[in-house]
N, C-alpha and C positions, 0 to 999 in steps of 0.2 A: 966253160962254167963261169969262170969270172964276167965275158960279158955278158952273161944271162942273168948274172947279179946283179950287177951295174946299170942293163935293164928296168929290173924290178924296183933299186933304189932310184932312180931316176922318176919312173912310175910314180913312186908313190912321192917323192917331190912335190911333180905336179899336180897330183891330185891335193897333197898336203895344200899350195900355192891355189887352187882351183877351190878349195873350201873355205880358205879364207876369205877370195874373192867373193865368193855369195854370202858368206857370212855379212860380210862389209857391206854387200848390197842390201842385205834384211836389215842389217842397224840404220842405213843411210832411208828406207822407205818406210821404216818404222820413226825415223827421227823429222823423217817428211810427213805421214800422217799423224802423228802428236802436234805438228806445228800448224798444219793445217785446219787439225781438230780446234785450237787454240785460235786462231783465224777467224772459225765459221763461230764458235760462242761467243766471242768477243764482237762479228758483227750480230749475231742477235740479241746481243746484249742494246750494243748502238738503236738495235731497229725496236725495240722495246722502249728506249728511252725517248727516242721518236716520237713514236705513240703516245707516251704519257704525258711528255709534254704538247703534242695535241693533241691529247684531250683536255689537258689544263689549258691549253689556249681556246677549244670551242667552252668551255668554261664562264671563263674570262670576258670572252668575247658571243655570246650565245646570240642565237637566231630570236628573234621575234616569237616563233613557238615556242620554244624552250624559255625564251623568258617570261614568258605568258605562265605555261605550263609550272613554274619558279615562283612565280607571286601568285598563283592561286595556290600551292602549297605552303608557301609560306604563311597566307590568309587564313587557310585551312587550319594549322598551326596552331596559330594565333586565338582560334576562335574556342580550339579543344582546350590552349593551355586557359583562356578566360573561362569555362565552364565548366574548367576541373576545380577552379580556385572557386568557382561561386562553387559548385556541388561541396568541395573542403569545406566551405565555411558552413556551408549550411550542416554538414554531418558532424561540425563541430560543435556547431551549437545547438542542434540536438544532443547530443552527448551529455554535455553541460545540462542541459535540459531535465534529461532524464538521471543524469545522477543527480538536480536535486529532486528530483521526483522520487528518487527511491529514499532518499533523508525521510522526504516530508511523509511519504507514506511510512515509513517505520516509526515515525511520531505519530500519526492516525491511528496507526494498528494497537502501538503501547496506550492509548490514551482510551483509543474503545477499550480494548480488553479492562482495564483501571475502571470506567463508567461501569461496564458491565456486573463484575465481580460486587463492587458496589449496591447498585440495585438489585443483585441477585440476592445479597446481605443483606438487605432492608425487607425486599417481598419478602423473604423466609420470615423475622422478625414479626413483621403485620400479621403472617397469618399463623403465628407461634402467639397472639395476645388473644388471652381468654375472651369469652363472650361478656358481654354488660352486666356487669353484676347488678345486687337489687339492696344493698346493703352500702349506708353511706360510707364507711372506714374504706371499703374496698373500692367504692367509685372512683372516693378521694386520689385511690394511691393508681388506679386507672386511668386517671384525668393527670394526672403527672409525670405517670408513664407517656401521654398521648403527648403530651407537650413539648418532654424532651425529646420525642423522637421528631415532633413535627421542628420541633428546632434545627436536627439534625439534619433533615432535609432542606429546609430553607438556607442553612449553609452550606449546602455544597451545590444549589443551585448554578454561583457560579463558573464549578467544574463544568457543568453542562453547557453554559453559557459560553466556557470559553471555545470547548468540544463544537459548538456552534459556527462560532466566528472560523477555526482551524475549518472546517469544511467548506464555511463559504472561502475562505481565500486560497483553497485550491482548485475550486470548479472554475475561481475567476483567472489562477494562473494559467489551469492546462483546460480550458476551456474547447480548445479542439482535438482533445481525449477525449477516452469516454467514463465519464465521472457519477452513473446511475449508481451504483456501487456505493459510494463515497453519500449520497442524497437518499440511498435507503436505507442502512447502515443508521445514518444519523434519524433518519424520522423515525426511526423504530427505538433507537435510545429516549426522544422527545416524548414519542408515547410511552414509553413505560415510566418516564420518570413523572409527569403527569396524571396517571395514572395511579401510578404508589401514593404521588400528591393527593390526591384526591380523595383514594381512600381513607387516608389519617384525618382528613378535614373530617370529613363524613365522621367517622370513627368519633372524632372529638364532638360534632354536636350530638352525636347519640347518647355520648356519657354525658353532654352538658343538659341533656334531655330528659337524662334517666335521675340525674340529681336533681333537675327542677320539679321533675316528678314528686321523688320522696320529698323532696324538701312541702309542696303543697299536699303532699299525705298526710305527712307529718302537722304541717299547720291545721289542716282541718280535723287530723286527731285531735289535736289541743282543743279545738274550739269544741270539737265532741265533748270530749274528755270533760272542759270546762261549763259545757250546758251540765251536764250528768253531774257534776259534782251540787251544779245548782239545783236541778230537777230534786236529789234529794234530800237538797237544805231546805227546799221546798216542804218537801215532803212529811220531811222529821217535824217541822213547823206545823203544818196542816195536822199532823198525830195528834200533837200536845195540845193546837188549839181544841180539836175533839174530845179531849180526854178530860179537859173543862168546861166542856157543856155536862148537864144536868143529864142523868137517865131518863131516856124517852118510857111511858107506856108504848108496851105493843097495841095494835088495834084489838078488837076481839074478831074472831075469823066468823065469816057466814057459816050459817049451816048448811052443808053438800047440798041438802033438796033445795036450798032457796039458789044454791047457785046452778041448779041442775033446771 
C-alpha cells in the first residue's frame, strides 16, 4: 500500500514537473511571437519610410514627364487664379454698380411720383375753372386767377427741368442697361406738363379775348349811346324850330269825281 502511494505521489510530481515544463514552453513562444511581431512592424515601418522618402526623392528629382506634367499645372494654375481675380473684380464692380443704381433709381422713382402728384394737382384745378364769363368784374377776377396759376407753373418748370437732366445722366451712366423705362416715364411727364402749359396760355388769351371783346362793346355802346343822345338834341331842336313857324293853310281837297 505504501508503495502504491509513493507511486501516485511520485506520479503526480512528474506530471506537476511536466506542466510546468509546457507551461514554460507557451510563455517562451509566446514571448518569441510578441518579439517577432515587434520585428516584422518595426521592418514595415522601415519599408514605409523607404518609400516615402522615395517618393520625396522622385519629387525632388522628377523625370522630364513629370516635370512637364508640373509646369503645365502649375500654368494652368496660374491662369484660373488670374481669371478669378479679373471675374472678382469685375463682379465687384458690378456690385458697386448696381448699388448705386438702386440710390439713383429711388431718387427717379421719389422725384417722378413728386412731378406726378403735381401735375395731377394742377390738371384737376384747369379743369375745376369755370367757363369765360361775359361780365367784366368776373373776367377781371378770371384773368388773375389765370395768371397766378400760370405763374405757378412757370415756377416749377425747373422741377421738370431738373427731372430732365436726372434722366439723361442715368441713360449716360448705365448706358448698357436698358433704360426705355427711365426715357418713357420722362416723355410722358414732358407731355403732360406741356400740355397743362398750354392750356393756361390758351385759357388766358380767351379771357384776354373775351375782355377786349366787351371792352369794344362797351366802346361802341358809348359811341351809340352818344349819337342817340345827340339824335335827340337834335330832335328836340328841329320840334321847337317847327313850333315857330307860322300855321300852314291846308290845301283844299279835289273833288272824288275830278280825281276819279
Amino acid at each position: 500500500m505504501v508503495r502504491i502511494w509513493m507511486k501516485r505521489k511520485e506520479g503526480r510530481r512528474k506530471r506537476r514537473r511536466s506542466g510546468k515544463r509546457k507551461e514554460g514552453r507557451k510563455e517562451e513562444e509566446e514571448k518569441w511571437k510578441e518579439k517577432e511581431g515587434r520585428m516584422k512592424r518595426k521592418e514595415g515601418r522601415r519599408k514605409r519610410r523607404r518609400t516615402s522618402e522615395g517618393d520625396a526623392a522622385v519629387y525632388k528629382f522628377p523625370t522630364h514627364s513629370r516635370l512637364f506634367d508640373h509646369l503645365r499645372t502649375c500654368f494652368k494654375v496660374s491662369k484660373l487664379r488670374e481669371h478669378w481675380d479679373e471675374t472678382n473684380s469685375v463682379v465687384l464692380a458690378r456690385k458697386t454698380q448696381l448699388d448705386a443704381m438702386y440710390s439713383d433709381t429711388h431718387k427717379f422713382e421719389a422725384k417722378r411720383v413728386e412731378l406726378e402728384a403735381w401735375l395731377a394737382r394742377m390738371e384737376s384745378r384747369l379743369e375745376r375753372m369755370a367757363p369765360v364769363a361775359r361780365t367784366a368784374d368776373v373776367l377781371d377776377q378770371q384773368i388773375r386767377e389765370q395768371k397766378g396759376f400760370h405763374a405757378e407753373i412757370h415756377q416749377y418748370k425747373h422741377q421738370v427741368e431738373l427731372f430732365n437732366q436726372l434722366t439723361q445722366r442715368l441713360i449716360a451712366i448705365y448706358q448698357h442697361d436698358d433704360t426705355r423705362r427711365l426715357k418713357k416715364i420722362t416723355e410722358a411727364i414732358n407731355l403732360r406738363y406741356s400740355t397743362l402749359n398750354s392750356s393756361i396760355v390758351g385759357r388766358g388769351k380767351e379771357l384776354h379775348g373775351a375782355m377786349n371783346s366787351l371792352h369794344s362793346f362797351d366802346k361802341a355802346l358809348e359811341k351809340f349811346l352818344s349819337w342817340l343822345s345827340e339824335a335827340e338834341s337834335g330832335g328836340d331842336l328841329l320840334e321847337g324850330e317847327v313850333d315857330k313857324l307860322p300855321p300852314r293853310h291846308p290845301l283844299p281837297r279835289a273833288p272824288q269825281a275830278h280825281l276819279k
